[in-house]
mmJSON file of the N, C-alpha and C atoms, coordinates in Angstrom:
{"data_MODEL":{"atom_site":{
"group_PDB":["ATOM","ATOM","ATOM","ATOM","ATOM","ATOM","ATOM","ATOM","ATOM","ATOM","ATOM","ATOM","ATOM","ATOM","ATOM","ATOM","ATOM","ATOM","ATOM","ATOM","ATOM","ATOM","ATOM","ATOM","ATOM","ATOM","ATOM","ATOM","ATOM","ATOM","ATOM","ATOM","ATOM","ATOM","ATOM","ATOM","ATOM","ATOM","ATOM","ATOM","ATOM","ATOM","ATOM","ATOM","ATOM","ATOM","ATOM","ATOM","ATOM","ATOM","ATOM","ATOM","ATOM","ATOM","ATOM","ATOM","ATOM","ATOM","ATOM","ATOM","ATOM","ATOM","ATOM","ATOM","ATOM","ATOM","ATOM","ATOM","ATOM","ATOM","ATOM","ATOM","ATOM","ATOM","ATOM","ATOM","ATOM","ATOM","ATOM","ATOM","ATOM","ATOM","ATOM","ATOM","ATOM","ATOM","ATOM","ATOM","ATOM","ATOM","ATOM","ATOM","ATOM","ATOM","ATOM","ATOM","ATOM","ATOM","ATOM","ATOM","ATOM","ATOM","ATOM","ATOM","ATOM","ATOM","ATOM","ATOM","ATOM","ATOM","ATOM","ATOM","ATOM","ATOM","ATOM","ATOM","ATOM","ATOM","ATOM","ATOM","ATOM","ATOM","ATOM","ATOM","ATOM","ATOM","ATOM","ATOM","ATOM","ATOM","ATOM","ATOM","ATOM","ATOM","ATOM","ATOM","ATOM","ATOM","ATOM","ATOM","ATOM","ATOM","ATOM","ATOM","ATOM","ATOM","ATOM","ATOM","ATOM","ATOM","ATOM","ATOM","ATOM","ATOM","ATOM","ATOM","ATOM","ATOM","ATOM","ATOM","ATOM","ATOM","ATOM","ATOM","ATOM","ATOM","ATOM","ATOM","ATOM","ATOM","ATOM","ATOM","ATOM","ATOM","ATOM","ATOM","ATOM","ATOM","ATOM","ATOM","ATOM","ATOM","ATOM","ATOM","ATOM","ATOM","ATOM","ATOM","ATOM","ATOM","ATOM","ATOM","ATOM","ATOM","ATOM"],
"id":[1,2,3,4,5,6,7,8,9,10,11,12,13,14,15,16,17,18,19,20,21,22,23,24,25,26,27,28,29,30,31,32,33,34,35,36,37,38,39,40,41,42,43,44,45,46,47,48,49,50,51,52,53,54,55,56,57,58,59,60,61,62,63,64,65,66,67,68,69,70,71,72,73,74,75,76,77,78,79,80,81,82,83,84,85,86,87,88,89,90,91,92,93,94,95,96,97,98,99,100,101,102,103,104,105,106,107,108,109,110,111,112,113,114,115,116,117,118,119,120,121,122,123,124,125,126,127,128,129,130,131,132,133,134,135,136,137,138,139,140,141,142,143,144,145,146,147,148,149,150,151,152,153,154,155,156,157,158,159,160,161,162,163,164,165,166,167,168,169,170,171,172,173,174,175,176,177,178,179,180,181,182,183,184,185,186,187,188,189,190,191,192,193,194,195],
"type_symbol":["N","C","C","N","C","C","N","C","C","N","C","C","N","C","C","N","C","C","N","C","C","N","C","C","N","C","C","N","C","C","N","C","C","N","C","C","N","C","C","N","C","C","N","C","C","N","C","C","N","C","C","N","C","C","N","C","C","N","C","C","N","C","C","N","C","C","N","C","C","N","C","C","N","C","C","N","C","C","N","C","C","N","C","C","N","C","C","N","C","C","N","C","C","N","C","C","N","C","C","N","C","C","N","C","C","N","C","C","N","C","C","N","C","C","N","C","C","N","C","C","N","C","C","N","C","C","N","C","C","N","C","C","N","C","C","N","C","C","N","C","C","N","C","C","N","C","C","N","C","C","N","C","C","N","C","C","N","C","C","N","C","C","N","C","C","N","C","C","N","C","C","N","C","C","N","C","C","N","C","C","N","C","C","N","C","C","N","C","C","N","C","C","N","C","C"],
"label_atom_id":["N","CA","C","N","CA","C","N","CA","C","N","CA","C","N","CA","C","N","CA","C","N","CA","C","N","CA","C","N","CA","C","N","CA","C","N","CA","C","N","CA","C","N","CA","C","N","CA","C","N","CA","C","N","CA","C","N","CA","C","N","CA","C","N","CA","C","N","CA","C","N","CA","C","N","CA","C","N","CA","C","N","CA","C","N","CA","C","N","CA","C","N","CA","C","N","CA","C","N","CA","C","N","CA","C","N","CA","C","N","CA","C","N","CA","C","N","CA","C","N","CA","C","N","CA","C","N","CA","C","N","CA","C","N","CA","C","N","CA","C","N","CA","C","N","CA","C","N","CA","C","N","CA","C","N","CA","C","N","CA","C","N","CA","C","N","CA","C","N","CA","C","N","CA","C","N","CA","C","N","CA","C","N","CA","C","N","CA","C","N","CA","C","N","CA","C","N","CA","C","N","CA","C","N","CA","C","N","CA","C","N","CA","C","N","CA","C","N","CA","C","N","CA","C","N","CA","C"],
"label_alt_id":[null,null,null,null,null,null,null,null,null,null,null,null,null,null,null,null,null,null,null,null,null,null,null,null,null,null,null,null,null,null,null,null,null,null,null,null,null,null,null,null,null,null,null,null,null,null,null,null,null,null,null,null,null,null,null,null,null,null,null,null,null,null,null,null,null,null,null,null,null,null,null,null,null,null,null,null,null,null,null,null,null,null,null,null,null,null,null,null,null,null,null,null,null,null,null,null,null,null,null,null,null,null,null,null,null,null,null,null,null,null,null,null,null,null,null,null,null,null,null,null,null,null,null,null,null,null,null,null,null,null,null,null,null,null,null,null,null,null,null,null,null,null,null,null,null,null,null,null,null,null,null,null,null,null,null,null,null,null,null,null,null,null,null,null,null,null,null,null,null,null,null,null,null,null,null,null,null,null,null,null,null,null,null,null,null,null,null,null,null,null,null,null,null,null,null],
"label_comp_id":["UNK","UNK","UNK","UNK","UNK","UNK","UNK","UNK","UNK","UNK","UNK","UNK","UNK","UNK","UNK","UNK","UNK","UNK","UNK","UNK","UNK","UNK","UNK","UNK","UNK","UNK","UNK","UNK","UNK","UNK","UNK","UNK","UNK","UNK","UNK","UNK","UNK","UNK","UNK","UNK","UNK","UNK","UNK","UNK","UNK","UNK","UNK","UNK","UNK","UNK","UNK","UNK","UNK","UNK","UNK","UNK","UNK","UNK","UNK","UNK","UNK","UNK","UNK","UNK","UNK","UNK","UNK","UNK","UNK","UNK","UNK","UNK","UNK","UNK","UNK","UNK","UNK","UNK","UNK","UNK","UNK","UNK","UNK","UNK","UNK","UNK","UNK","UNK","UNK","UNK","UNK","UNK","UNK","UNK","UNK","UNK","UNK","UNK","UNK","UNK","UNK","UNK","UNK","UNK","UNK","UNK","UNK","UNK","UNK","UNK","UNK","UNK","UNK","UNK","UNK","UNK","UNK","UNK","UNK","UNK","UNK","UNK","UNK","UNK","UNK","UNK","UNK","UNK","UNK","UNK","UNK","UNK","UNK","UNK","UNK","UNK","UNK","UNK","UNK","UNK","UNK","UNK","UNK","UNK","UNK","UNK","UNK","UNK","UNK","UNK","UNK","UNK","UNK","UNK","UNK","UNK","UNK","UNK","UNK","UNK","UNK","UNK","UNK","UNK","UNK","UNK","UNK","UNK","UNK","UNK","UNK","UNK","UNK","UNK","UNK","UNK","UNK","UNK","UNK","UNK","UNK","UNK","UNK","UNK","UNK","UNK","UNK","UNK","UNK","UNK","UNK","UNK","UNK","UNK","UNK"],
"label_asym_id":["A","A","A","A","A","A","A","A","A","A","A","A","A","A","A","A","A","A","A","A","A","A","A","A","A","A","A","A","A","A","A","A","A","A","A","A","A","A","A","A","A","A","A","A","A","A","A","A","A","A","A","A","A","A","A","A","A","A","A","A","A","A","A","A","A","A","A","A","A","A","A","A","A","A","A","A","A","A","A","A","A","A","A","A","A","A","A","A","A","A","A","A","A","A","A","A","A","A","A","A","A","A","A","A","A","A","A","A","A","A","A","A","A","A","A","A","A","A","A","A","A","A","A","A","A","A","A","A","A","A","A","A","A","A","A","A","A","A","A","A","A","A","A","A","A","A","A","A","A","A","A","A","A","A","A","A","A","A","A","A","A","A","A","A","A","A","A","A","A","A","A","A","A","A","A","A","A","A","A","A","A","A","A","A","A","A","A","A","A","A","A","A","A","A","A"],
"label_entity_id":["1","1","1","1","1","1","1","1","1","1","1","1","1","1","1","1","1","1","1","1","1","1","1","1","1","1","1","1","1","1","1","1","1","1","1","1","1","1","1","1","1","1","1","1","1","1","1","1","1","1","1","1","1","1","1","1","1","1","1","1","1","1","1","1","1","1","1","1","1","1","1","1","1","1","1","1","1","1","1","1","1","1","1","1","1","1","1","1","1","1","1","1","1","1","1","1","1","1","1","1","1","1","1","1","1","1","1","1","1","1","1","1","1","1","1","1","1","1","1","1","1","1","1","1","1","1","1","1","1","1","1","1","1","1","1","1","1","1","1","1","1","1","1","1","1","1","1","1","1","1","1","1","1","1","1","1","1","1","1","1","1","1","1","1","1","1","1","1","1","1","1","1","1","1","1","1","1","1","1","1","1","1","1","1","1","1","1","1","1","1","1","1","1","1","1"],
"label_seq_id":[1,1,1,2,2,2,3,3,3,4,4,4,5,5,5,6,6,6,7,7,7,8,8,8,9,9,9,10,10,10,11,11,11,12,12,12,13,13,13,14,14,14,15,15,15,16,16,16,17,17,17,18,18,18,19,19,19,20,20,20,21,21,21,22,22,22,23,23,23,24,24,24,25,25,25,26,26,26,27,27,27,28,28,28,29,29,29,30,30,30,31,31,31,32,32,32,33,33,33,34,34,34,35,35,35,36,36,36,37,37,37,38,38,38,39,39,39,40,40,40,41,41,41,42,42,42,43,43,43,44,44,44,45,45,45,46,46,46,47,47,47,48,48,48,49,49,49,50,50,50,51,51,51,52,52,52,53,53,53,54,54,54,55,55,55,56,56,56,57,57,57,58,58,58,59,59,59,60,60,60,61,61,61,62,62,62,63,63,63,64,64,64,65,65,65],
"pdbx_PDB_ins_code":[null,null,null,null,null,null,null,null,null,null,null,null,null,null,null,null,null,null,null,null,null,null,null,null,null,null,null,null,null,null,null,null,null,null,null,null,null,null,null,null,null,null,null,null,null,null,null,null,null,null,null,null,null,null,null,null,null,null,null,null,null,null,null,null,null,null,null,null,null,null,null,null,null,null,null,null,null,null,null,null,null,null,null,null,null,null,null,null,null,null,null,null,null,null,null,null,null,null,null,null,null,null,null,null,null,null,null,null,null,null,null,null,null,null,null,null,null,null,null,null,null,null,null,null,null,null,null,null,null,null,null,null,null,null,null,null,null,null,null,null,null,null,null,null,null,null,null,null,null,null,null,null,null,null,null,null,null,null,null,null,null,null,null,null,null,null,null,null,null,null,null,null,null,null,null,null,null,null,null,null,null,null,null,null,null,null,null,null,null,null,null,null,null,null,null],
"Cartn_x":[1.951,2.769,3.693,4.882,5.98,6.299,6.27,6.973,8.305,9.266,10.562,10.66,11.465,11.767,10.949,10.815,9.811,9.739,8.71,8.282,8.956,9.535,9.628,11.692,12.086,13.429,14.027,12.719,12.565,12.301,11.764,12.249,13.109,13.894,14.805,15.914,15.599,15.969,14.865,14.086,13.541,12.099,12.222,11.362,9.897,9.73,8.136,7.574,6.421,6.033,5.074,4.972,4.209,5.781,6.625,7.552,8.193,7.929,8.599,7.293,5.997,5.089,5.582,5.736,5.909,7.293,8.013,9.087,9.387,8.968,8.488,7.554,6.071,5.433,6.184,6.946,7.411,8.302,9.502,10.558,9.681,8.307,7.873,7.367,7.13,6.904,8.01,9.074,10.272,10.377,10.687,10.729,9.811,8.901,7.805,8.324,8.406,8.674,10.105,11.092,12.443,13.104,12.129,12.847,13.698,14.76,16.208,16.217,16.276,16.606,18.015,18.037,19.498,20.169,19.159,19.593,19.911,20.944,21.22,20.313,19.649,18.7,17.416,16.538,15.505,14.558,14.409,13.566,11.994,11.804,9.884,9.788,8.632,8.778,7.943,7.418,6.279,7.357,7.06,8.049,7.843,6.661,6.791,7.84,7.532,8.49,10.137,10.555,11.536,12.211,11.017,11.509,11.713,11.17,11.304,12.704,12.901,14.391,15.166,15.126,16.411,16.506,15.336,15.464,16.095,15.936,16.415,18.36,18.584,20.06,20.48,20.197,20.209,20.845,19.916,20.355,19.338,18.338,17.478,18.599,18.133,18.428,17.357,17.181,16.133,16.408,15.974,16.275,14.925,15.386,14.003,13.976,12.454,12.723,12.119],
"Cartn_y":[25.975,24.866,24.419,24.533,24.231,22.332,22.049,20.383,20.228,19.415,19.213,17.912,17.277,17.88,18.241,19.34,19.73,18.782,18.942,18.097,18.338,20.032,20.215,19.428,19.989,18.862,17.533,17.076,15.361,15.414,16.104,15.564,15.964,16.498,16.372,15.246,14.648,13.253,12.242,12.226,10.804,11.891,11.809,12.788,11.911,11.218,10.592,10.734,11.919,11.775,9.715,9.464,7.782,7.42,7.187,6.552,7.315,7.919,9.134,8.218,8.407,7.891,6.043,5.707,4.237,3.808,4.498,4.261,4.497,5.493,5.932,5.221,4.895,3.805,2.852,2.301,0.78,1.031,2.066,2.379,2.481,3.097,3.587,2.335,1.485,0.196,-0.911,-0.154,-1.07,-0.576,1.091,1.12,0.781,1.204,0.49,-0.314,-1.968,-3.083,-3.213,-2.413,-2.292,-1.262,-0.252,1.172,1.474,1.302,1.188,2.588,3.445,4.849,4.525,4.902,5.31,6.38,7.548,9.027,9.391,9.919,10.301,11.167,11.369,12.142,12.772,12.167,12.546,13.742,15.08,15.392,14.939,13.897,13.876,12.86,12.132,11.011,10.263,10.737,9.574,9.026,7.597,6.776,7.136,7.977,8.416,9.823,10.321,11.823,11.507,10.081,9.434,9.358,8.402,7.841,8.937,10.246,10.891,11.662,12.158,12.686,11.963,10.33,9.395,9.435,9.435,9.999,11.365,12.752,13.747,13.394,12.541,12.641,11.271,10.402,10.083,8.736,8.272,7.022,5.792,6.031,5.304,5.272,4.132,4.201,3.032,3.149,2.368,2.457,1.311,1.189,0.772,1.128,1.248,0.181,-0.332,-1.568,-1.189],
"Cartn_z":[16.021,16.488,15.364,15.451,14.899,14.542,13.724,13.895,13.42,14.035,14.025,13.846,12.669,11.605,10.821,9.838,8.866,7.749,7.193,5.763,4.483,4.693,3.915,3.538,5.304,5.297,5.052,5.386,5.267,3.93,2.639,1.353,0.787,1.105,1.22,1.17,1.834,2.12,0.941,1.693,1.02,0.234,-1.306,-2.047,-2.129,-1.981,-1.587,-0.38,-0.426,0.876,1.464,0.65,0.318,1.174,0.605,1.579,2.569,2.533,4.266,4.768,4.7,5.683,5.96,5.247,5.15,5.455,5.837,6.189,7.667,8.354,9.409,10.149,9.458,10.568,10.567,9.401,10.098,11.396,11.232,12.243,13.414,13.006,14.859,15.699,14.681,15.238,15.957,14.849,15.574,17.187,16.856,18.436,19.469,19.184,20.116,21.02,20.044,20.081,20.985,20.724,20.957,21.532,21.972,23.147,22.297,21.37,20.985,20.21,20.318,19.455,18.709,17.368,16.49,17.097,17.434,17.71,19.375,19.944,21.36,21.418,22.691,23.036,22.035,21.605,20.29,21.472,20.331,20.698,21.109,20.478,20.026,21.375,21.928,22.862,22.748,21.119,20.187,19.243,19.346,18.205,17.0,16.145,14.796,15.061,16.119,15.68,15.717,17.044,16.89,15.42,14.705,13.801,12.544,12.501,11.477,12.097,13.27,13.635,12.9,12.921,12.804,11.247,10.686,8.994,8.709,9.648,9.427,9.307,10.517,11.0,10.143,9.429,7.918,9.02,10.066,10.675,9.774,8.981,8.419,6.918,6.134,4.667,4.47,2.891,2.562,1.049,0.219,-1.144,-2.124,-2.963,-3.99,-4.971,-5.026,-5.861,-6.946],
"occupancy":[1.0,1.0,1.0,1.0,1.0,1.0,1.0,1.0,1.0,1.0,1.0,1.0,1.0,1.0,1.0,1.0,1.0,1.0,1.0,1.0,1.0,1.0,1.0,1.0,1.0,1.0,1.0,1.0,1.0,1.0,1.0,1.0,1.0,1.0,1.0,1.0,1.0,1.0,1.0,1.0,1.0,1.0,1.0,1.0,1.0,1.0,1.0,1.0,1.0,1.0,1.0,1.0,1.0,1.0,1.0,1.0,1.0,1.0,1.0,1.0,1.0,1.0,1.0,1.0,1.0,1.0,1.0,1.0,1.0,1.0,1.0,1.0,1.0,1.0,1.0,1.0,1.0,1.0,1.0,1.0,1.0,1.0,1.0,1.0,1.0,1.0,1.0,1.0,1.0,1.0,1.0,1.0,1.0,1.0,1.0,1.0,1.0,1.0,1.0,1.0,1.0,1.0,1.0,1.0,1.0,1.0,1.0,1.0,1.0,1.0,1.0,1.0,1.0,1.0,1.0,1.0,1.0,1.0,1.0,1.0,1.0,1.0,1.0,1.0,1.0,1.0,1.0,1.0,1.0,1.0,1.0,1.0,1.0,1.0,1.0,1.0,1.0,1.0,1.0,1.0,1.0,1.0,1.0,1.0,1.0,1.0,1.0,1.0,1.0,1.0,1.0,1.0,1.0,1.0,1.0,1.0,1.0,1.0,1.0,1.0,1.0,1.0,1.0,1.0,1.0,1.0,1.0,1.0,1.0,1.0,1.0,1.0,1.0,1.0,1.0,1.0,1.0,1.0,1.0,1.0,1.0,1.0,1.0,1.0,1.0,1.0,1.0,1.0,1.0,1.0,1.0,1.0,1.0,1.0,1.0],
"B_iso_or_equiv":[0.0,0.0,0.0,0.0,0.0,0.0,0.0,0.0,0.0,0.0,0.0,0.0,0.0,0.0,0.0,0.0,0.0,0.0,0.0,0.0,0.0,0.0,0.0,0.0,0.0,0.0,0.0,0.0,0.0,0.0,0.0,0.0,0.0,0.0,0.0,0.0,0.0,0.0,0.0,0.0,0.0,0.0,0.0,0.0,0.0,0.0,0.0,0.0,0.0,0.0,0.0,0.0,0.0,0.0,0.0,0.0,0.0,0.0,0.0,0.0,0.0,0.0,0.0,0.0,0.0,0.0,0.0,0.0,0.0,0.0,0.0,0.0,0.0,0.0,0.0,0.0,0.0,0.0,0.0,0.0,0.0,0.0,0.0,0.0,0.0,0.0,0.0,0.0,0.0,0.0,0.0,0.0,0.0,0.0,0.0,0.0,0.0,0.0,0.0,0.0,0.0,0.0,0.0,0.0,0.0,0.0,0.0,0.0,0.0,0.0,0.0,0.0,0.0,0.0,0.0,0.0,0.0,0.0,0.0,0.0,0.0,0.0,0.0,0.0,0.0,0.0,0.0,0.0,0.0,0.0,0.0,0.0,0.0,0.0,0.0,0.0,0.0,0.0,0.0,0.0,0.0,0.0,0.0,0.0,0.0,0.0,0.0,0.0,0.0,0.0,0.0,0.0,0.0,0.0,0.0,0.0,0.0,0.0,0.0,0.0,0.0,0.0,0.0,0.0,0.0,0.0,0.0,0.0,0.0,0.0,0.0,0.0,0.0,0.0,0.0,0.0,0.0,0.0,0.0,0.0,0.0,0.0,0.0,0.0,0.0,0.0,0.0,0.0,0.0,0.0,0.0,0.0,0.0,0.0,0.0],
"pdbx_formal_charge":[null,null,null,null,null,null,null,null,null,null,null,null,null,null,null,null,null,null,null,null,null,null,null,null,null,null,null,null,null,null,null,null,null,null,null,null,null,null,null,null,null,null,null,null,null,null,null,null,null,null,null,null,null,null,null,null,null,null,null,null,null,null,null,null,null,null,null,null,null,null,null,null,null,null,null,null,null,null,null,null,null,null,null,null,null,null,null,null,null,null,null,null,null,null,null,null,null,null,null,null,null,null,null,null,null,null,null,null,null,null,null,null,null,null,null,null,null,null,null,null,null,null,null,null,null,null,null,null,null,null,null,null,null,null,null,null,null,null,null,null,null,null,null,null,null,null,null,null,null,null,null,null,null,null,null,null,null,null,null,null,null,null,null,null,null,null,null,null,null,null,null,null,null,null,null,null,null,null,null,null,null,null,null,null,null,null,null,null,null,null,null,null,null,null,null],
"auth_seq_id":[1,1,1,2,2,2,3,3,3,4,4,4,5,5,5,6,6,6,7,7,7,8,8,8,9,9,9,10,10,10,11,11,11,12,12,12,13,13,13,14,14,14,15,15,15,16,16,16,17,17,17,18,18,18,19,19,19,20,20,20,21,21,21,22,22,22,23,23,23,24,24,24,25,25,25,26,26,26,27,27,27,28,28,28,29,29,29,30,30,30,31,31,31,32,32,32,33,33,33,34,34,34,35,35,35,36,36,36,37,37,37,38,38,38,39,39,39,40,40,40,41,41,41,42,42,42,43,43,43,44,44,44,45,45,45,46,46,46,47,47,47,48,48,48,49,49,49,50,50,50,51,51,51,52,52,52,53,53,53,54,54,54,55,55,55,56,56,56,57,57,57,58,58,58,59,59,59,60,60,60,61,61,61,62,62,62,63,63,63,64,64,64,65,65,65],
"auth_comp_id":["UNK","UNK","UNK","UNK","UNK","UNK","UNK","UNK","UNK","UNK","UNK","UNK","UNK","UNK","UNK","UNK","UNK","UNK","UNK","UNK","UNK","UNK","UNK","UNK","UNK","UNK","UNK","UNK","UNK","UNK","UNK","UNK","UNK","UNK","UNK","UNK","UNK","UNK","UNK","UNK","UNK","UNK","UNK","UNK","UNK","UNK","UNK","UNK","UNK","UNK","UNK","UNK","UNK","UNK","UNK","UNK","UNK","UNK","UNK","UNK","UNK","UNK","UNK","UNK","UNK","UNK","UNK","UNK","UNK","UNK","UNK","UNK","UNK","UNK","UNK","UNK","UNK","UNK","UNK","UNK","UNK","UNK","UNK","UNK","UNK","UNK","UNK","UNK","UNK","UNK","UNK","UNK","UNK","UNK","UNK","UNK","UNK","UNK","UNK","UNK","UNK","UNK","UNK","UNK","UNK","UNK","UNK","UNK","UNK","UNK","UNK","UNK","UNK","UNK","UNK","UNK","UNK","UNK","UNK","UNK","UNK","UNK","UNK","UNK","UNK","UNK","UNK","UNK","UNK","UNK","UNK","UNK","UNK","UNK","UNK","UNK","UNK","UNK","UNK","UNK","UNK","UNK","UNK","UNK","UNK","UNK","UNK","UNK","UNK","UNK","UNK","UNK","UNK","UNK","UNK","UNK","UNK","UNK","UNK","UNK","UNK","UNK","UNK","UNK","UNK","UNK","UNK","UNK","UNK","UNK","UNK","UNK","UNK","UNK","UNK","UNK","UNK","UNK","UNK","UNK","UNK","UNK","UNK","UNK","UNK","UNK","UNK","UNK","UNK","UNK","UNK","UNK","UNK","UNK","UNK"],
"auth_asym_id":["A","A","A","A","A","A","A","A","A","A","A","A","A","A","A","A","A","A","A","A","A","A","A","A","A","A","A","A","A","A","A","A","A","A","A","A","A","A","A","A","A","A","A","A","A","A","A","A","A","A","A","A","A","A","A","A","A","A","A","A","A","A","A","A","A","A","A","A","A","A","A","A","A","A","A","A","A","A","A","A","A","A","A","A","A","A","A","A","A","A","A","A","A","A","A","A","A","A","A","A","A","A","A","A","A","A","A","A","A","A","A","A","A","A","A","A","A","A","A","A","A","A","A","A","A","A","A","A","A","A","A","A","A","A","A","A","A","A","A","A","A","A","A","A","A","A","A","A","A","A","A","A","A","A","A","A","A","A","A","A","A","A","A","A","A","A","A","A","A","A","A","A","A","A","A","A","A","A","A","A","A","A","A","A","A","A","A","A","A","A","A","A","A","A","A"],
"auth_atom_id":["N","CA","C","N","CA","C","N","CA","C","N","CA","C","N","CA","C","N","CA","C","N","CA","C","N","CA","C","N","CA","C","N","CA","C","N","CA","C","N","CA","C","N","CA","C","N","CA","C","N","CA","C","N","CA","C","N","CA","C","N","CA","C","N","CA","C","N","CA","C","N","CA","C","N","CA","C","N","CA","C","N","CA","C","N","CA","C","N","CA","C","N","CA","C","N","CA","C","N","CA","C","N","CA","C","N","CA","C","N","CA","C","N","CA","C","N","CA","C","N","CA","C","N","CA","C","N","CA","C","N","CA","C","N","CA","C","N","CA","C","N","CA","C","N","CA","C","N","CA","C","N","CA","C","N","CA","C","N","CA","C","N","CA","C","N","CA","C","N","CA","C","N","CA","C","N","CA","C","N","CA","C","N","CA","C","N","CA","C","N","CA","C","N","CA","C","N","CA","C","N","CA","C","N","CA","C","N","CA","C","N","CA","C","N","CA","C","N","CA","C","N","CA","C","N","CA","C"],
"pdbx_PDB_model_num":[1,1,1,1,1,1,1,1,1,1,1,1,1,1,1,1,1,1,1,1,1,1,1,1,1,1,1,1,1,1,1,1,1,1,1,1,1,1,1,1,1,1,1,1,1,1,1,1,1,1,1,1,1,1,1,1,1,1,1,1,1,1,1,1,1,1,1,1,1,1,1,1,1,1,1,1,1,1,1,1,1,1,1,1,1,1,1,1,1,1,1,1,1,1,1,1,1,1,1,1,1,1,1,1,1,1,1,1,1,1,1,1,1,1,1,1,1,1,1,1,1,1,1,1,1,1,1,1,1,1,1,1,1,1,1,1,1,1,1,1,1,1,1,1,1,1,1,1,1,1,1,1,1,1,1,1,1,1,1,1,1,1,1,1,1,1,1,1,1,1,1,1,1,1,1,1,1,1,1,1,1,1,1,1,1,1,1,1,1,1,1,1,1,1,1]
}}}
């Protein structure tokens, strides 16, 4: 079984897997809460796989303290 986006893509993006996870549950919570997708048509139809697409297609940003 294949997962989309990969782990290895997503650090890509954000090089902590600690905040890929933590950045992601919060988003999956937003949607939950809010149906509201960043992304037209998301593959996944679980709000974490949502929320890691919307990190792939660089609709998330987040800053480091």
């Amino acid at each position: 079984m294949m997962l989309e986006p990969s782990i290895d893509k997503l650090q890509e993006k954000i090089y902590s897997k600690y905040t890929l996870v933590t950045l992601s549950s919060q988003r999956a919570r937003q949607l939950q809460e809010t149906k509201t997708s960043k992304i037209a048509n998301p593959k996944s139809f679980k709000y974490v796989g949502i929320a890691l697409e919307e990190i792939q297609a660089d609709k998330l940003e987040y800053t480091e303290e």
